[in-house]
C-alpha positions as CSV (number, residue, x, y, z in Angstrom):
1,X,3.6,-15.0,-13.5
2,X,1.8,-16.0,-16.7
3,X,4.5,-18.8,-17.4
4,X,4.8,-20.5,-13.3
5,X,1.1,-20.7,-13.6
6,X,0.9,-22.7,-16.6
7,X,4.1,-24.7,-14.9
8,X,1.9,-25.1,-11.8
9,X,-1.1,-26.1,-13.8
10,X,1.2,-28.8,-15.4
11,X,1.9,-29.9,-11.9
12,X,-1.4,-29.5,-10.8
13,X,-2.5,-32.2,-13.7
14,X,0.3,-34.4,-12.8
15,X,-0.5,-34.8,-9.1
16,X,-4.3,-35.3,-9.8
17,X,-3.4,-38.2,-12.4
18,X,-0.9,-39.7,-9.9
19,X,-3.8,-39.6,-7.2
20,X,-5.0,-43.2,-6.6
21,X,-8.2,-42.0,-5.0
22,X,-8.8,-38.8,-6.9
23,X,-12.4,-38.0,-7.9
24,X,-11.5,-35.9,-9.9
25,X,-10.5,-38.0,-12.9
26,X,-12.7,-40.2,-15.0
27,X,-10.9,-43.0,-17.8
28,X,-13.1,-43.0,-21.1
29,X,-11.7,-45.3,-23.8
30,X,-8.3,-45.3,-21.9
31,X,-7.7,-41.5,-22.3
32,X,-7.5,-39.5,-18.9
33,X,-10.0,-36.8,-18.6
34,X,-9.5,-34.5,-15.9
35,X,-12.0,-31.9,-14.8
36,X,-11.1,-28.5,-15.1
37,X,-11.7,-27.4,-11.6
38,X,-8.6,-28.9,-10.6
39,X,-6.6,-26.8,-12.4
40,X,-8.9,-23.6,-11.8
41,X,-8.5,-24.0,-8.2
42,X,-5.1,-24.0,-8.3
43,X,-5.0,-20.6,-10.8
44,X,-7.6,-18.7,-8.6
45,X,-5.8,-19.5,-5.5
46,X,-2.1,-18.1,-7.1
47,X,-4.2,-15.1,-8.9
48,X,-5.9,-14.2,-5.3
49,X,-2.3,-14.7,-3.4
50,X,-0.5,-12.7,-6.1
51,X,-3.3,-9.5,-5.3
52,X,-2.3,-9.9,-1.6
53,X,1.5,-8.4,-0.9
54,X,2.9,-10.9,1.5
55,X,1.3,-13.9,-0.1
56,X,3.2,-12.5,-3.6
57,X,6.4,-11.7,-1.9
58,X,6.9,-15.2,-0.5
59,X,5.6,-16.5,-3.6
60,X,7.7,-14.6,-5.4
61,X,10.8,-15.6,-3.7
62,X,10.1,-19.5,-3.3
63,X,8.4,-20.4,-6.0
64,X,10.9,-19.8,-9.1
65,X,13.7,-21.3,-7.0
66,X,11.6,-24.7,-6.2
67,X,10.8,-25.0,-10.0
68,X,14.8,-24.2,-10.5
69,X,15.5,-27.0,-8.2
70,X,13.3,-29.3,-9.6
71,X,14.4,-28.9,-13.2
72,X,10.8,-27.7,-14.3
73,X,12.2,-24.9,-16.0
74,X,15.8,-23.1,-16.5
75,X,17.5,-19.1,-16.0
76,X,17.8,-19.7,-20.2
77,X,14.4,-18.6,-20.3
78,X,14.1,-15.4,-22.7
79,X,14.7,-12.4,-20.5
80,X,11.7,-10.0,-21.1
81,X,11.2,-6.2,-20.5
82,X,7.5,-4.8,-19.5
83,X,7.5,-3.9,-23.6
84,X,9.5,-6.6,-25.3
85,X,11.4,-9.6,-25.0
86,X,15.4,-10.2,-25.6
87,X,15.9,-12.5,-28.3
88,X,17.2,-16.3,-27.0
89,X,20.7,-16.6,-28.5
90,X,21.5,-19.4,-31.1
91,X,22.2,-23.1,-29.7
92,X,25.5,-24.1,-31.7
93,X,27.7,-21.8,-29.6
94,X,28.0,-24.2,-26.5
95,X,27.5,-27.1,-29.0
96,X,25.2,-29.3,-27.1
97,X,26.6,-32.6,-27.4
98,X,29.8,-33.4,-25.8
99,X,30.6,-35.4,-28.8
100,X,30.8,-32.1,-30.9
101,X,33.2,-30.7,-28.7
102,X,36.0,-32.9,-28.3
103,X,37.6,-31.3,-31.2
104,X,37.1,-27.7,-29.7
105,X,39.7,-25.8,-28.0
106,X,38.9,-25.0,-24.5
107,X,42.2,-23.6,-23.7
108,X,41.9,-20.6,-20.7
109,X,43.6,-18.6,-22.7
110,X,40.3,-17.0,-24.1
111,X,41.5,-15.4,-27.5
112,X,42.5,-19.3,-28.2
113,X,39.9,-20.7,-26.7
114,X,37.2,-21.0,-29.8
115,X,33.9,-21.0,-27.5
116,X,35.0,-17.9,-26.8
117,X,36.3,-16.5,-30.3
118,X,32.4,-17.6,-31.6
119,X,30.6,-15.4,-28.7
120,X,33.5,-12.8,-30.0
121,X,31.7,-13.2,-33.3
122,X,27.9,-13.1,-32.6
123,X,29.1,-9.6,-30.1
124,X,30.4,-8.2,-33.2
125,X,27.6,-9.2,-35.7
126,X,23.8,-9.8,-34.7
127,X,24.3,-8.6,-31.3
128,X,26.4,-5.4,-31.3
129,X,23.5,-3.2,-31.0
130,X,22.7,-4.8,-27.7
131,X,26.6,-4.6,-26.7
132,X,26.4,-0.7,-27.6
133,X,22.6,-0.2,-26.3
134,X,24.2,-1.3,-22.6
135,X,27.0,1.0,-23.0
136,X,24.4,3.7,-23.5
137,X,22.3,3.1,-21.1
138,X,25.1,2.7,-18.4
139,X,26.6,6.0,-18.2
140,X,23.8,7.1,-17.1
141,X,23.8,4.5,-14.2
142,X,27.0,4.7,-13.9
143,X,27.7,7.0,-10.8
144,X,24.7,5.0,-8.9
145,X,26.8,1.6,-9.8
146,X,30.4,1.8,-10.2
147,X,31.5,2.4,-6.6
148,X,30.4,-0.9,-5.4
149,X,32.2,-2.4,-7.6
150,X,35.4,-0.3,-6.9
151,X,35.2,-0.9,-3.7
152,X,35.4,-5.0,-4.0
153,X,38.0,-4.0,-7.1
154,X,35.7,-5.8,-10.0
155,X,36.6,-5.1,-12.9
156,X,34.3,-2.3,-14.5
157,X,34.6,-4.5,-18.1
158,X,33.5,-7.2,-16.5
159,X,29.8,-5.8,-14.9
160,X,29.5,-4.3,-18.3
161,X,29.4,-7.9,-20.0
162,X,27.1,-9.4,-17.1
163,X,24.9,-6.3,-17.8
164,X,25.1,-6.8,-21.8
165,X,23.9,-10.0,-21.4
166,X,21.8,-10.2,-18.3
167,X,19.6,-7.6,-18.9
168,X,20.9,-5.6,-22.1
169,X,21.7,-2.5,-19.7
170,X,17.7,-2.4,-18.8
171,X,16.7,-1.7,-14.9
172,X,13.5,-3.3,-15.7
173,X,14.2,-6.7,-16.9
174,X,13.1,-9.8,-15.7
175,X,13.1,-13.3,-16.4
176,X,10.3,-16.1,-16.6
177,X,11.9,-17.8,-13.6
178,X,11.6,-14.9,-11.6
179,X,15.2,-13.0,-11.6
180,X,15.0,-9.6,-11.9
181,X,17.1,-6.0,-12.3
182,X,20.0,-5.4,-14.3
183,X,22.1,-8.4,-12.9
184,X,18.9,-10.2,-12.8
185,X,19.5,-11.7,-9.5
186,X,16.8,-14.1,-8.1
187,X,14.3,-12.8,-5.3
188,X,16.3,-15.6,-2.8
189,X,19.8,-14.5,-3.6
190,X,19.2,-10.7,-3.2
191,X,17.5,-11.3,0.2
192,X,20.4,-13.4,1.4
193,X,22.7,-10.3,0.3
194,X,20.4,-8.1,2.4
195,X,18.8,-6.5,-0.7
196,X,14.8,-6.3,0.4
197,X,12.8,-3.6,0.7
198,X,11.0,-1.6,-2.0
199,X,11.5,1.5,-3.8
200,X,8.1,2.8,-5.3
201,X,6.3,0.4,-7.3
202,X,9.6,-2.0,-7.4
203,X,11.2,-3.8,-5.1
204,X,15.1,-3.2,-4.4
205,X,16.5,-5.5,-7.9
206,X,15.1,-3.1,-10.2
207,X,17.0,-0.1,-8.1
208,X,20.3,0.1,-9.9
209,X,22.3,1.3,-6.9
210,X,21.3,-1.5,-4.5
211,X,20.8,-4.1,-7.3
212,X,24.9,-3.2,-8.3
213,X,26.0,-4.0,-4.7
214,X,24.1,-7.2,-4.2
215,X,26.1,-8.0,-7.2
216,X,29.4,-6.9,-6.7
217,X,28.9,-8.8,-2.9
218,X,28.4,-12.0,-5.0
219,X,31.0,-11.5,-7.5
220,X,33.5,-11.0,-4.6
221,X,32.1,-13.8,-2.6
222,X,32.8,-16.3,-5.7
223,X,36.1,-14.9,-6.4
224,X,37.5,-15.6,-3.1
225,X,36.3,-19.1,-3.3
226,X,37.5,-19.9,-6.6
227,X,40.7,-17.6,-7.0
228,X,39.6,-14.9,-9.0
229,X,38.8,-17.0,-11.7
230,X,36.9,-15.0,-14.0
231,X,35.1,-18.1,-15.9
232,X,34.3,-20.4,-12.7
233,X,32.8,-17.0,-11.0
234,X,30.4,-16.6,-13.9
235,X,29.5,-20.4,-14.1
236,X,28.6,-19.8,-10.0
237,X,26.6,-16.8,-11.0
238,X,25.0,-18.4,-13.8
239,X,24.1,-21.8,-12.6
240,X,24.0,-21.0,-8.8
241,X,26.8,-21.2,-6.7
242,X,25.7,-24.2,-4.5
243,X,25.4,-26.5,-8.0
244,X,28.7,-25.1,-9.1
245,X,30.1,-25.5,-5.8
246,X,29.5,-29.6,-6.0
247,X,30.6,-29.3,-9.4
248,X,34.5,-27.9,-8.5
249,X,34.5,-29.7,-5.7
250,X,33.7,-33.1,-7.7
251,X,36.4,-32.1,-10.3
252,X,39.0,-31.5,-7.5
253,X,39.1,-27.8,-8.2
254,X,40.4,-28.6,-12.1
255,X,40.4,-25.8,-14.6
256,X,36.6,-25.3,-15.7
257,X,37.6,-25.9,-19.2
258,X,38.8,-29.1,-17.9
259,X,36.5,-31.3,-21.4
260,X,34.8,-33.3,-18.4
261,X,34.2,-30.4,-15.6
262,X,33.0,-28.2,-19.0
263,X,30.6,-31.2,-20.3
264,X,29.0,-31.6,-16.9
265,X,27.7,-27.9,-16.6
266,X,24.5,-26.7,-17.6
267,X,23.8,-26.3,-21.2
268,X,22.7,-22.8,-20.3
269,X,26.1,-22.2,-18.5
270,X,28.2,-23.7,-21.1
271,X,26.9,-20.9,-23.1
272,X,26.9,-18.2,-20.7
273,X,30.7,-18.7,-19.8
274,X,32.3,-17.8,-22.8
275,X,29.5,-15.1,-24.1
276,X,30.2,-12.9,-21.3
277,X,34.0,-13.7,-21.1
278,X,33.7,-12.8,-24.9
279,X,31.9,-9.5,-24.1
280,X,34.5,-8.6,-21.4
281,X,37.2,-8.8,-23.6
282,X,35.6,-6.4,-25.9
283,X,34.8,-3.7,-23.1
284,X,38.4,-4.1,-22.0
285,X,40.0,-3.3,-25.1
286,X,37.4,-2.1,-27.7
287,X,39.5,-0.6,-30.5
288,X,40.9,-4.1,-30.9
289,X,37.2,-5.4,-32.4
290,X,36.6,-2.2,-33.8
291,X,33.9,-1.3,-31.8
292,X,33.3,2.4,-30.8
293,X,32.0,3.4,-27.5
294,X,30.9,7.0,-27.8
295,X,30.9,9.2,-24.4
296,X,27.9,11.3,-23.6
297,X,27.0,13.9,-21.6
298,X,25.4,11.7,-18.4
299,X,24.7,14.7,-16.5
300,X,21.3,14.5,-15.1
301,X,18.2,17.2,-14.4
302,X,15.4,17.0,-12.1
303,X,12.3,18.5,-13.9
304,X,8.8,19.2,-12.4
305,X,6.4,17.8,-14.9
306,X,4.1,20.9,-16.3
307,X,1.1,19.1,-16.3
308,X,-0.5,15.3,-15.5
309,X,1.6,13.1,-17.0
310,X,4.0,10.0,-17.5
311,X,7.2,9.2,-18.5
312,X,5.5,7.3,-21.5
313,X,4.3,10.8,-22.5
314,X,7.7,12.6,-21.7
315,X,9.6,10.5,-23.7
316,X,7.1,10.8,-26.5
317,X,7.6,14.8,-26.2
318,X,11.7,14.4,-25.9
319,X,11.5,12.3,-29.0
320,X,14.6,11.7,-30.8
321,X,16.6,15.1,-29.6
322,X,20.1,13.8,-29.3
323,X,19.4,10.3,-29.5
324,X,18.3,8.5,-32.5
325,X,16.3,5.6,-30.4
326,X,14.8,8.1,-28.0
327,X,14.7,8.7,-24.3
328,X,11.9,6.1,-23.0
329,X,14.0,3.8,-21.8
330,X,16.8,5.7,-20.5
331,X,14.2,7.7,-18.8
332,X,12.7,4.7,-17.2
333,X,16.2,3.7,-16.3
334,X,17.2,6.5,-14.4
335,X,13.2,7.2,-12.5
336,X,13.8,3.2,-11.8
337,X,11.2,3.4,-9.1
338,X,8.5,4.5,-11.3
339,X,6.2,2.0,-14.1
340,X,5.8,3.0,-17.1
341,X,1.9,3.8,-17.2
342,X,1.7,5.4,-13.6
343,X,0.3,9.0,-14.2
344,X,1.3,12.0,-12.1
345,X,0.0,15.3,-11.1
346,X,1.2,18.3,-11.6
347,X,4.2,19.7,-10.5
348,X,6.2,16.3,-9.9
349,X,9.9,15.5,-9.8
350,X,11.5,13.4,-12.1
351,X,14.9,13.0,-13.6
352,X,16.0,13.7,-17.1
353,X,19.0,14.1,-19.4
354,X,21.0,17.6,-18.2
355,X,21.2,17.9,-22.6
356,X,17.7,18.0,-22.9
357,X,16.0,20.7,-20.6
358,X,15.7,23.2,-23.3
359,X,13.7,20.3,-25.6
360,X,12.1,19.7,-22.2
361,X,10.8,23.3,-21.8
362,X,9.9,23.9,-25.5
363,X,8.1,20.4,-26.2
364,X,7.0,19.4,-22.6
365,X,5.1,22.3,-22.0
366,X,3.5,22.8,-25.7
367,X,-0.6,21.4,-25.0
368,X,-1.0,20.4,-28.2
369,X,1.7,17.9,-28.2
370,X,1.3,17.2,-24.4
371,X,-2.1,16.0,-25.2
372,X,-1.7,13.9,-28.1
373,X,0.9,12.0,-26.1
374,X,-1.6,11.7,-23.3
375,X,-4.3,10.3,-25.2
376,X,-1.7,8.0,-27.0
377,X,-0.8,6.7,-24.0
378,X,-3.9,6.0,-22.2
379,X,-4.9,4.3,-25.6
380,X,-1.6,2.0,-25.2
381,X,-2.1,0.9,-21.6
382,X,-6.2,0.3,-22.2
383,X,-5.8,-1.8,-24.9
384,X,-3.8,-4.0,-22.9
385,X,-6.0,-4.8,-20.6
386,X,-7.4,-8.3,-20.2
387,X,-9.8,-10.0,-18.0
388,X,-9.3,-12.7,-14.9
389,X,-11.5,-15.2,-13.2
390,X,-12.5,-13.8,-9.6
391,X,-13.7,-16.6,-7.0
392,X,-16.9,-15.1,-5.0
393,X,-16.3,-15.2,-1.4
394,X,-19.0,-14.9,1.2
395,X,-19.8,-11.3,2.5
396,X,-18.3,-10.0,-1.1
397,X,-20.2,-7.6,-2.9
398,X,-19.8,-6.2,-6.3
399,X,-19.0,-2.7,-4.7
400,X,-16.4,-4.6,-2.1
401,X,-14.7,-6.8,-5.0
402,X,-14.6,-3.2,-7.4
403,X,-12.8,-1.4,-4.6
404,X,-10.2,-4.3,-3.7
405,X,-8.6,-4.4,-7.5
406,X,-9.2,-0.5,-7.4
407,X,-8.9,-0.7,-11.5
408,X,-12.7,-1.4,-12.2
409,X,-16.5,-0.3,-11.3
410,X,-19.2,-1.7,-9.8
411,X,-21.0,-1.1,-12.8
412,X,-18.6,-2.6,-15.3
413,X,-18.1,-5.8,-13.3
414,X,-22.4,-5.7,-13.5
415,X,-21.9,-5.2,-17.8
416,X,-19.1,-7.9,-18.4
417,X,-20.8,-10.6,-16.3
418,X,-24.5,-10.0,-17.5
419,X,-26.0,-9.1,-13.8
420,X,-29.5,-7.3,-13.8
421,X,-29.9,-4.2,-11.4
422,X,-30.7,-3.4,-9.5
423,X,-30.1,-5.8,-7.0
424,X,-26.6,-7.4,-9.0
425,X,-27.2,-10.7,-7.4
426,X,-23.8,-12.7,-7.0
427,X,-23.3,-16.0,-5.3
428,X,-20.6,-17.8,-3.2
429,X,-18.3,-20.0,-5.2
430,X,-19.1,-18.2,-8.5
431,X,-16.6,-16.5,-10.9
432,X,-16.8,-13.3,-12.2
433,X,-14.6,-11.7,-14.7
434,X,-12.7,-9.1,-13.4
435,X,-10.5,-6.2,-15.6
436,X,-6.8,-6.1,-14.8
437,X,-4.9,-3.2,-14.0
């Protein structure tokens, strides 16, 4: 949300400079000064819609695809997770220039083809811990995923690559541009393949089971248009299947390796094509590259937590037993309708590795550890914490605007913005600085 509002503040700018009759710009030694209320308008009005469901919702699902359409940003936005963000891959893989790649092979024959054979490489270098990570984490999706894709025959190599890159195998992932899930699938696309709806404190993208058959619809959808052609169903997929559409319809249906067709795609696409192509290859046959894909036990458990408590706080109590990385995200993965910092009473059901349940029992229900963890956590989540401007309204009242973000007090909004009691006089049109959740 962070990065559309500095996009619409941008706008916002761009439109007020444009404005013959604007007030709200004033020319000082030919530089353009524009009052700040322009812009804070515009945030406070996006901040206020995002707190309200159906305003975010529709905001959510319009918004990225007009800034897509208009070019203001691109899907090669860094994908980020609620912890970290996926590392953008090097630029001299898709060779930007056309000029630099009229001495590349494109042949379709993708262990020729040296676009591909350089993905092949960075898969078996830098990025084989995210190749392996996604194998990891999707056997223990697996059974929620694989039967939509059997059923539309997709190869079961093939949604491994999408995941590996896509999302690295991680339900929660999402992009600046608003995609989301494992197949990060914009909020548009997934409600044209019926996928809406939420479960828990997600909607239906970051469910792995209904997230896999929006995919698998789409995959099948492109390859009947275009043949089963593995490399012009990911350049739909990755640059949107009404651009790519024009595109193969411009180039008479031509092989997308085809120098011109493979010039005129997106820069992001040109890279995407062979990086998952390259990473399909590997899943298909992985003792050829000398990669090992080590089974594990996928079963899963449903455990009542002992006491209050999180999955941040289980994982740090299931440490590394089994697993030198630890549990959190697989446990995250598989409780996909759950965040990360929601606490819960006693008693509730989650799931958990079928391996760990006697780790569970012995370090899950020891106090001592149970309550380090917990105050850990609660010292993670607090200290991210920020403030945001709050627009008065008439009839509001500290106690009114306290309850509606349901994160802060009365009192605390009274401390951070200075009012006297006991009155805490507030006015209509003022900002106040509100905690977030």
């Amino acid at each position: 949300m962070k990065n559309i509002l500095l996009t619409i503040y941008a706008i916002t700018i761009l439109i007020a400079c444009q404005g013959p009759n604007s007030k709200k710009i004033q020319v000082v030694d030919n530089t353009t000064k524009i009052k700040k209320s322009v812009a804070d308008d515009v945030v406070v009005s996006l901040e206020g819609c995002y707190k309200d469901t159906s305003c975010k919702a529709e905001l959510e699902v319009l918004l990225p695809n007009w800034l897509l359409e208009n070019s203001f940003v691109t899907r090669d936005d860094a994908v980020i997770t609620d912890e970290s963000l996926i590392s953008k891959l090097p630029k001299n893989v898709t060779m930007q220039e056309s000029k630099l790649l009229t001495n590349i092979n494109l042949s379709s024959n993708y262990m020729k083809n040296e676009l591909v054979r350089g993905a092949l490489n960075e898969w078996l270098t830098w990025k084989r811990p995210q190749l392996i990570n996604t194998w990891h984490y999707y056997q223990f999706l697996r059974k929620d995923i694989i039967s939509a894709f059997d059923h539309y025959k997709i190869d079961e190599a093939l949604v491994l690559a999408i995941m590996s890159q896509e999302s690295g195998g991680k339900v929660h992932s999402r992009s600046r541009v608003g995609a989301g899930g494992l197949f990060q699938l914009m909020p548009a696309t997934a409600k044209r393949l019926g996928l809406s709806g939420k479960q828990g404190a997600y909607d239906l993208r970051f469910n792995p089971k209904e997230s896999a058959l929006a995919a698998a619809k789409y995959i099948d959808e492109q390859s009947q248009l275009y043949n089963s052609d593995v490399s012009k169903i990911l350049a739909a997929y990755n640059s949107g299947e009404n651009r790519f559409r024009r595109l193969n319809t411009k180039y008479k249906n031509k092989s997308i390796w085809d120098k011109n067709f493979y010039y005129e795609l997106p820069r992001e696409t040109r890279h995407y094509v062979p990086v998952v192509i390259a990473a399909m290859l590997i899943f298909q046959n992985p003792e050829k590259f000398n990669v090992k894909l080590e089974q594990v036990n996928s079963s899963l458990l449903t455990v009542k937590l002992p006491t209050k408590s999180s999955l941040s706080e289980i994982s740090m109590c299931l440490g590394q037993e089994k697993n030198r990385e630890g549990w959190f995200r697989v446990l995250r993965n598989i409780n996909s309708g759950i965040k990360a910092d929601s606490s819960f009473k006693p008693f509730t059901e989650i799931q958990i590795p079928a391996i760990l349940a006697e780790t569970f029992e012995f370090n899950c229900k020891n106090q001592e550890l149970m309550q380090l963890a917990q105050s850990l956590h609660e010292a993670d989540f607090k200290a991210r914490q920020g403030l945001f401007s709050y627009r008065i309204k008439r009839g509001d009242s500290l106690g009114k605007i306290a309850r509606k973000f349901r994160c802060t007090t009365r009192k605390e909004i009274a401390r951070l913005n200075k009012l006297k009691a006991p009155n805490y006089l507030i006015r209509a049109g003022k900002y106040l600085k509100i905690p977030q959740c």
